[in-house]
LUMSEFI-558356 format. One line per field, with one value per atom (N, C-alpha, C): residue number from 1; residue in three letters; chain; atom name; x, y, z. Coordinates in steps of 0.2 Angstrom, whole numbers, padded with zeros to 4 digits. Layout:
N
k NUM/... .
r ALA/... .
c A/... .
a CA/... .
X X/... .
Y Y/... .
Z Z/... .
This chain:
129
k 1/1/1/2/2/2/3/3/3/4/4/4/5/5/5/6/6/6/7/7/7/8/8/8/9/9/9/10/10/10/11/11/11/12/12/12/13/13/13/14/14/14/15/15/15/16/16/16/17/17/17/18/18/18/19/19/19/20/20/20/21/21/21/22/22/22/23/23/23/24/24/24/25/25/25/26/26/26/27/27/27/28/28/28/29/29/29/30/30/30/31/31/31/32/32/32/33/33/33/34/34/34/35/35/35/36/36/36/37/37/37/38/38/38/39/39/39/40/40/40/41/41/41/42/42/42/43/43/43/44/44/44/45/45/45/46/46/46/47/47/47/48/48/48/49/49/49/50/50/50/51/51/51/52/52/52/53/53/53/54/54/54/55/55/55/56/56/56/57/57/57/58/58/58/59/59/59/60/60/60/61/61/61/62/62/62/63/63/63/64/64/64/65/65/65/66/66/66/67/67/67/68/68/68/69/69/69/70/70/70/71/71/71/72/72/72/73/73/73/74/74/74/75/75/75/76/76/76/77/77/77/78/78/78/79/79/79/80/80/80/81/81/81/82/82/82/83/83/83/84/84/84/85/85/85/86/86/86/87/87/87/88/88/88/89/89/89/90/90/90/91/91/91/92/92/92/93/93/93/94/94/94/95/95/95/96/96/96/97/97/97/98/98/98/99/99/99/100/100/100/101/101/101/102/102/102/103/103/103/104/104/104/105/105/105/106/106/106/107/107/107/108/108/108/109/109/109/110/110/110/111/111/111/112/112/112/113/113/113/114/114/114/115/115/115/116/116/116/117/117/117/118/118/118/119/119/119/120/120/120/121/121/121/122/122/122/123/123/123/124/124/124/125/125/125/126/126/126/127/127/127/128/128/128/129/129/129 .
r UNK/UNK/UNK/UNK/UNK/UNK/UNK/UNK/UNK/UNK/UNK/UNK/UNK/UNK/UNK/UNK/UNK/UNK/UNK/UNK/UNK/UNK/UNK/UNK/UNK/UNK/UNK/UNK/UNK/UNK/UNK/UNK/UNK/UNK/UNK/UNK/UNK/UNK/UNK/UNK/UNK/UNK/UNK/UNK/UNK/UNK/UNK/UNK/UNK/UNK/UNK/UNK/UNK/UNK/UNK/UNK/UNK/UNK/UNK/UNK/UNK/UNK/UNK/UNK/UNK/UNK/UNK/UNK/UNK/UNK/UNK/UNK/UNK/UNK/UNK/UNK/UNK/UNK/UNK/UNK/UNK/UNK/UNK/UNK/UNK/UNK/UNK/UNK/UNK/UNK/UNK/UNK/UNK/UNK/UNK/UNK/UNK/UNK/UNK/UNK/UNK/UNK/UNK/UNK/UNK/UNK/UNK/UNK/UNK/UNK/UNK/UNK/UNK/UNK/UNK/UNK/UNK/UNK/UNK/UNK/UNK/UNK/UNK/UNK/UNK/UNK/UNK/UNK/UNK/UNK/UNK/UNK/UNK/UNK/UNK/UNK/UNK/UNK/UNK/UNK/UNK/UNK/UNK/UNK/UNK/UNK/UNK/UNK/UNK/UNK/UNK/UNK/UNK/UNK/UNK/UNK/UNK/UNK/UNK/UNK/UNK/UNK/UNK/UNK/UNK/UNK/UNK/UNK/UNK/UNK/UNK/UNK/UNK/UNK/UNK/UNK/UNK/UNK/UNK/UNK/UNK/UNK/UNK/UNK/UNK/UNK/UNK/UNK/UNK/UNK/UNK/UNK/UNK/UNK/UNK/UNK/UNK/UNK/UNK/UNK/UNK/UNK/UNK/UNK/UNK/UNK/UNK/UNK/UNK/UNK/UNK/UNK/UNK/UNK/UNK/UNK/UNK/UNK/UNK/UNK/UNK/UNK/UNK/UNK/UNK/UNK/UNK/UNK/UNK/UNK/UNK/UNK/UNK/UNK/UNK/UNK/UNK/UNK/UNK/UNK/UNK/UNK/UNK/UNK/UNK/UNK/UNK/UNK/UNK/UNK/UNK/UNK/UNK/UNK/UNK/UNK/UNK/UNK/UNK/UNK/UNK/UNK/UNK/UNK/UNK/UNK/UNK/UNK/UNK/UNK/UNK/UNK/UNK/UNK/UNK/UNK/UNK/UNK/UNK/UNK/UNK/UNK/UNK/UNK/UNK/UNK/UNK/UNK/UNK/UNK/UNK/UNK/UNK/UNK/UNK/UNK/UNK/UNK/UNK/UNK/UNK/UNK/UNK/UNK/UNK/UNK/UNK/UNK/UNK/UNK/UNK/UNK/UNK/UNK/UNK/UNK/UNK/UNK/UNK/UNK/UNK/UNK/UNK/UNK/UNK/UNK/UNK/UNK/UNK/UNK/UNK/UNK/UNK/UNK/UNK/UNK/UNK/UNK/UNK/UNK/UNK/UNK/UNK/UNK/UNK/UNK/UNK/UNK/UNK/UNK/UNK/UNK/UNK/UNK/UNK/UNK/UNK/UNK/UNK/UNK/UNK/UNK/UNK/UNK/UNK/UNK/UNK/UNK/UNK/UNK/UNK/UNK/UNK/UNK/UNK/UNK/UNK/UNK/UNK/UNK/UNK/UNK/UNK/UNK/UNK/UNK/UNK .
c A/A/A/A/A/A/A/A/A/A/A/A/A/A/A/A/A/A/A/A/A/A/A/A/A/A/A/A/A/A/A/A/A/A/A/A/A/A/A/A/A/A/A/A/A/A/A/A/A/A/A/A/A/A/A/A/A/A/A/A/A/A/A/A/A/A/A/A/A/A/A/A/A/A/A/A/A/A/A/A/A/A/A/A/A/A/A/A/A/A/A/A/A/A/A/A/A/A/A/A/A/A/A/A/A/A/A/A/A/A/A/A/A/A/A/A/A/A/A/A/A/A/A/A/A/A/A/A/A/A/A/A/A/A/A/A/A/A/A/A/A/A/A/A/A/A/A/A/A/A/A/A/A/A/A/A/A/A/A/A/A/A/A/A/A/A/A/A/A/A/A/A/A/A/A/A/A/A/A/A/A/A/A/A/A/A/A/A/A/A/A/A/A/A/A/A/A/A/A/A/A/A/A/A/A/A/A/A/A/A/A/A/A/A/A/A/A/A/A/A/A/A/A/A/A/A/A/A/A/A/A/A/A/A/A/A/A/A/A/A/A/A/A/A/A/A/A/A/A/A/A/A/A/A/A/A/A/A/A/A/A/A/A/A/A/A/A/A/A/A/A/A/A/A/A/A/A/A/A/A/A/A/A/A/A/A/A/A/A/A/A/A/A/A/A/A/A/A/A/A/A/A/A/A/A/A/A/A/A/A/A/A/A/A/A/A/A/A/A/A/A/A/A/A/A/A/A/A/A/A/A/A/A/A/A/A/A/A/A/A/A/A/A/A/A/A/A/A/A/A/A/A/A/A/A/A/A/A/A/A/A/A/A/A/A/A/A/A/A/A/A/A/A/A/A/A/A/A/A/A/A/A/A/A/A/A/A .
a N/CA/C/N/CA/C/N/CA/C/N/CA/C/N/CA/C/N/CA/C/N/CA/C/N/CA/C/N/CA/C/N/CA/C/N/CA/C/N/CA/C/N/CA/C/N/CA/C/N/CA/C/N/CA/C/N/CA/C/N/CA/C/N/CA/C/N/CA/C/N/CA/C/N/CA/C/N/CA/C/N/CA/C/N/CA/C/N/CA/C/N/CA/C/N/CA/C/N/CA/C/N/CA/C/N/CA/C/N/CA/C/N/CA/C/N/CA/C/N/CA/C/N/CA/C/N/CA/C/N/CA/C/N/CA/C/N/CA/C/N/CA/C/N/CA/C/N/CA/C/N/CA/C/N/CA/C/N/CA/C/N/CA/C/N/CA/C/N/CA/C/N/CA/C/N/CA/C/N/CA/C/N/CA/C/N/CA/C/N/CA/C/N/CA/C/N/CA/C/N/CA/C/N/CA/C/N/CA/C/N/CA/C/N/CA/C/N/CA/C/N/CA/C/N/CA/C/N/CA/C/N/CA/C/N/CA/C/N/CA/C/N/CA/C/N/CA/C/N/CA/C/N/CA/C/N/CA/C/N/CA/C/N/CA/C/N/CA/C/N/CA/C/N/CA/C/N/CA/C/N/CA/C/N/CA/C/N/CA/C/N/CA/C/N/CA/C/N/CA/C/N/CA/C/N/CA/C/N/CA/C/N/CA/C/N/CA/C/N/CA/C/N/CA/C/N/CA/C/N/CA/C/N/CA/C/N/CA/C/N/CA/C/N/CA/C/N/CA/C/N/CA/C/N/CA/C/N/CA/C/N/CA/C/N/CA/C/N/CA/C/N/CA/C/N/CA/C/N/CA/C/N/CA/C/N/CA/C/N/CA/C/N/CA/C/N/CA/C/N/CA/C/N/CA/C/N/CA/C/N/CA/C/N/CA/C/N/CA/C/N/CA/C/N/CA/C/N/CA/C/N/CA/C/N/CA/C/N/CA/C/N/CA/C/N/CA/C/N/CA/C .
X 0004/0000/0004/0001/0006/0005/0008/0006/0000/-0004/-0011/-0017/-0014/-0018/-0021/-0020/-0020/-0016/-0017/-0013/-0006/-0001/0005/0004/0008/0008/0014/0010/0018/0023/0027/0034/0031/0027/0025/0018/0013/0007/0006/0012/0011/0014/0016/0022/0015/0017/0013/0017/0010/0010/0016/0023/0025/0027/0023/0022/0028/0032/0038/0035/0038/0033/0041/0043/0046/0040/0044/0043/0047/0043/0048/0044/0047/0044/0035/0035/0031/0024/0026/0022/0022/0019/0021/0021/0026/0027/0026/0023/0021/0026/0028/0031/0030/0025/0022/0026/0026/0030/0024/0021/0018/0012/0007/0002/-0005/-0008/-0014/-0020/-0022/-0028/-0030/-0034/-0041/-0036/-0036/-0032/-0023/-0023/-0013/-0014/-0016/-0011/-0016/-0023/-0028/-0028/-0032/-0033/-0026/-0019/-0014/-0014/-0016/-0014/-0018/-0026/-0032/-0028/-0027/-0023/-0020/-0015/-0010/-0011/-0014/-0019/-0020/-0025/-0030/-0024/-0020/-0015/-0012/-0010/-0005/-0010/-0018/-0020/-0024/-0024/-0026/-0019/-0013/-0006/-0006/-0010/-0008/-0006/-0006/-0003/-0009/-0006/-0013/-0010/-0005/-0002/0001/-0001/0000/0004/0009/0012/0011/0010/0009/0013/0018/0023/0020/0019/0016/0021/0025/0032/0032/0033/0033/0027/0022/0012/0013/0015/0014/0007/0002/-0006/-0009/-0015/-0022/-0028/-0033/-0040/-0042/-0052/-0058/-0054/-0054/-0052/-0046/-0040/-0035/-0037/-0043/-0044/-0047/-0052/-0058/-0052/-0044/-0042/-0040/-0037/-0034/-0040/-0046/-0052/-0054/-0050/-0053/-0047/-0041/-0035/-0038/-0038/-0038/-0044/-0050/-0056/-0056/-0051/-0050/-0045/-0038/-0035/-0039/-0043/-0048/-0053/-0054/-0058/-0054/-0049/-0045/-0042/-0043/-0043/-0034/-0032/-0027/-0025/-0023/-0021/-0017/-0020/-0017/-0015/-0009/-0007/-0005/-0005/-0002/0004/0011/0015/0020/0022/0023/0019/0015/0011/0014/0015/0014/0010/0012/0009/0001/0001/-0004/-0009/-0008/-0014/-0013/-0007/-0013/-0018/-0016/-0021/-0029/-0029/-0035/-0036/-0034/-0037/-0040/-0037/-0039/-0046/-0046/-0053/-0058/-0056/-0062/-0063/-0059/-0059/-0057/-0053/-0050/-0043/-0042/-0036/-0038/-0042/-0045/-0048/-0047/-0049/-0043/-0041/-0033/-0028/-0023/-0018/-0013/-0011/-0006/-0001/0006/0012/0016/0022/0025/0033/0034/0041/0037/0042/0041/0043/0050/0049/0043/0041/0033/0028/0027/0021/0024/0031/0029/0031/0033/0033/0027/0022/0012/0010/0014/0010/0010/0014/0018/0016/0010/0008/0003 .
Y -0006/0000/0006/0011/0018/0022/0026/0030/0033/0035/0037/0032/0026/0020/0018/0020/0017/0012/0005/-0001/0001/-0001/0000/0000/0002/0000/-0002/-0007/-0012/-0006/-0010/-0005/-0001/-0005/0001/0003/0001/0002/0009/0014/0022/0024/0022/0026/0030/0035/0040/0037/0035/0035/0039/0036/0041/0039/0043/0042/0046/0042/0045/0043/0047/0045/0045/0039/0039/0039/0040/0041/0035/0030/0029/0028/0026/0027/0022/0018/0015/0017/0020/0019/0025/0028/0032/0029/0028/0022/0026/0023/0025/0021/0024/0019/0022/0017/0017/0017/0018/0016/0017/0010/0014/0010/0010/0006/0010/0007/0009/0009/0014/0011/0019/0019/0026/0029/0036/0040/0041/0034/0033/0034/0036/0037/0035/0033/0031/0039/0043/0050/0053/0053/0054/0050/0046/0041/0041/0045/0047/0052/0056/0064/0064/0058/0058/0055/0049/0049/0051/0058/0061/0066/0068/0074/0073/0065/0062/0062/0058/0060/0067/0074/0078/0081/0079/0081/0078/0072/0071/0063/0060/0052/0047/0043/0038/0030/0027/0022/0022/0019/0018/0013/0011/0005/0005/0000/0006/-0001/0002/-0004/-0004/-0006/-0009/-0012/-0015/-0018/-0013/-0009/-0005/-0004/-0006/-0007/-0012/-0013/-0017/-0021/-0018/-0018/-0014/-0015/-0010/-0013/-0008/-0010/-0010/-0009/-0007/0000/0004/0010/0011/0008/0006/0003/-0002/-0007/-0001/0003/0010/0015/0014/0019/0016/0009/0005/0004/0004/0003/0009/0015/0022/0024/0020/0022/0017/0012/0008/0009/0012/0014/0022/0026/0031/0032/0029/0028/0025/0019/0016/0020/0027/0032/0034/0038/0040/0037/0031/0025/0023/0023/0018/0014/0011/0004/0004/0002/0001/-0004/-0006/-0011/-0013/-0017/-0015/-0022/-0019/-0024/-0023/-0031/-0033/-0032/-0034/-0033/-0038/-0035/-0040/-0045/-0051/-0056/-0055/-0052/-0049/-0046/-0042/-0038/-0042/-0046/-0053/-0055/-0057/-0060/-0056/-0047/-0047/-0047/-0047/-0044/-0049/-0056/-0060/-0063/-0063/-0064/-0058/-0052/-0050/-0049/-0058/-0057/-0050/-0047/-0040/-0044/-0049/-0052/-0054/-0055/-0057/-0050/-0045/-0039/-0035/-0033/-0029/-0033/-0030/-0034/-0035/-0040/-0040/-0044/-0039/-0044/-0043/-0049/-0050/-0044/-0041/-0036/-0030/-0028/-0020/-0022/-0025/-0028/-0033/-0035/-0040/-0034/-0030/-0027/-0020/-0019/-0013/-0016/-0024/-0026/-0030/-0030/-0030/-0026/-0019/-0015/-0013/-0017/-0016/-0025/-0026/-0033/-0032 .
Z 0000/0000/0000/-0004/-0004/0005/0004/0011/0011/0003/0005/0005/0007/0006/-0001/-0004/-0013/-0015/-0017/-0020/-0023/-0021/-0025/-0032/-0037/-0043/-0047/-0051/-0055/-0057/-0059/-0062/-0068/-0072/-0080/-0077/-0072/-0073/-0071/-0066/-0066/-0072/-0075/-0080/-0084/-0089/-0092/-0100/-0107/-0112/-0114/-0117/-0124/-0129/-0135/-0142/-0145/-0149/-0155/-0162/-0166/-0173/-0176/-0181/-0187/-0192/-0199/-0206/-0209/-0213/-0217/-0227/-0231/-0237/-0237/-0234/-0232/-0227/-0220/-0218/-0212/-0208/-0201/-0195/-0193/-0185/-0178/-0176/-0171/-0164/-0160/-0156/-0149/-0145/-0139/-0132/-0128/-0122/-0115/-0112/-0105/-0108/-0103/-0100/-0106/-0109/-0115/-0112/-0108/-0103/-0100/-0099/-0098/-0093/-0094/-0091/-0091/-0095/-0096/-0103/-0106/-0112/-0119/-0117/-0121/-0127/-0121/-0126/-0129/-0128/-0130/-0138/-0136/-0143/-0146/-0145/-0151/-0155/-0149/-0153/-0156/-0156/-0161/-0168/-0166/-0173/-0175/-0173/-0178/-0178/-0177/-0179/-0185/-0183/-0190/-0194/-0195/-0202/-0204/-0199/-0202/-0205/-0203/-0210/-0213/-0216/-0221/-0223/-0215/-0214/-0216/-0223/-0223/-0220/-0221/-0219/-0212/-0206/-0200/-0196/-0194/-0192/-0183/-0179/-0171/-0169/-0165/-0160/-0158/-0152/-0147/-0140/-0142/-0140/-0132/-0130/-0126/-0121/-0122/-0120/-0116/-0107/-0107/-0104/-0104/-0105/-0105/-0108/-0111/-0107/-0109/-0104/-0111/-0108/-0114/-0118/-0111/-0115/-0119/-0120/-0122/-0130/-0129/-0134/-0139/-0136/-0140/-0143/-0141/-0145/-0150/-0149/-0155/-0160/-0159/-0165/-0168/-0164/-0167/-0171/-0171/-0174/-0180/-0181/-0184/-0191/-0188/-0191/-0194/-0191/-0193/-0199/-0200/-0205/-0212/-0208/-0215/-0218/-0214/-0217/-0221/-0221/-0226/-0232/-0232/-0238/-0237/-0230/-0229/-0224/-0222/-0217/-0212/-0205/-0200/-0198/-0195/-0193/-0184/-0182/-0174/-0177/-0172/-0174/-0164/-0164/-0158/-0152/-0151/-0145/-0141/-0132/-0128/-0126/-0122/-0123/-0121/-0114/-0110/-0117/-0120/-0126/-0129/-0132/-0137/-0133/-0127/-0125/-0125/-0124/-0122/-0129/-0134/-0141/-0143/-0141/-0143/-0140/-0135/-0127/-0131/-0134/-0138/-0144/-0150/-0154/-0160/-0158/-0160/-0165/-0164/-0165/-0173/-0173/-0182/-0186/-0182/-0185/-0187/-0181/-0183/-0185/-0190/-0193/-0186/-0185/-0179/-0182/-0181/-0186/-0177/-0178/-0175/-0172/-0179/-0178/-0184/-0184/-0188/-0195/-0196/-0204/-0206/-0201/-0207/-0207/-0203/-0202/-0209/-0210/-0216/-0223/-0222/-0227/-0230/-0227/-0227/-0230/-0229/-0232/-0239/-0243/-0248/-0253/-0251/-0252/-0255 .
């Protein structure tokens, strides 16, 4: 227990969301670091989203690898990144998820919906397919 009696928290689950964007010929990479979940870093991750496609970004690649879990609200930004890219007529991908978000993605069949590759050469060599 903390000193103001609130639950401890794991090592990642106080961290705060940070989003780095590369560019490459292919795709705009997203790379995530910190907990995907209501109040951590869910609205952070809309933002950025919708920032990258109002400049201009249609192709999306999202690491993941640094997430080391997501809630609903986590899950509700990855389906609005996912669905908002598809508005603009280009394609989202998520590449390396932790075990824990396979797992939820898959528990709410998301897993057959979102392209889920394993590293970042499959997932921008996909896009190119």
């Amino acid at each position: 227990m903390g000193k103001d009696g609130s639950p401890d928290r794991g090592a990642n689950d106080g961290a705060e969301m940070t989003i780095s964007v590369r560019n490459t010929d292919t795709a705009t990479i997203l790379d995530m670091s910190g907990p995907l979940k209501l109040g951590e870093g869910e609205q952070g991750f809309r933002d950025r989203v919708r920032q990258l496609l109002e400049a201009g970004a249609k192709n999306l690649a999202i690491n993941m690898a640094g997430v080391p879990i997501t809630d609903s609200s986590g899950i509700g930004a990855m389906m609005y990144a996912y669905t908002s890219v598809k508005k603009v007529g280009g394609k989202c991908k998520f590449f390396a998820p932790s075990k824990q978000v396979r797992q939820i993605l898959k528990m709410v069949l998301l897993d057959t919906v979102f392209e889920l590759y394993e590293d970042e050469a499959a997932a921008l060599a996909s896009f190119l397919k």
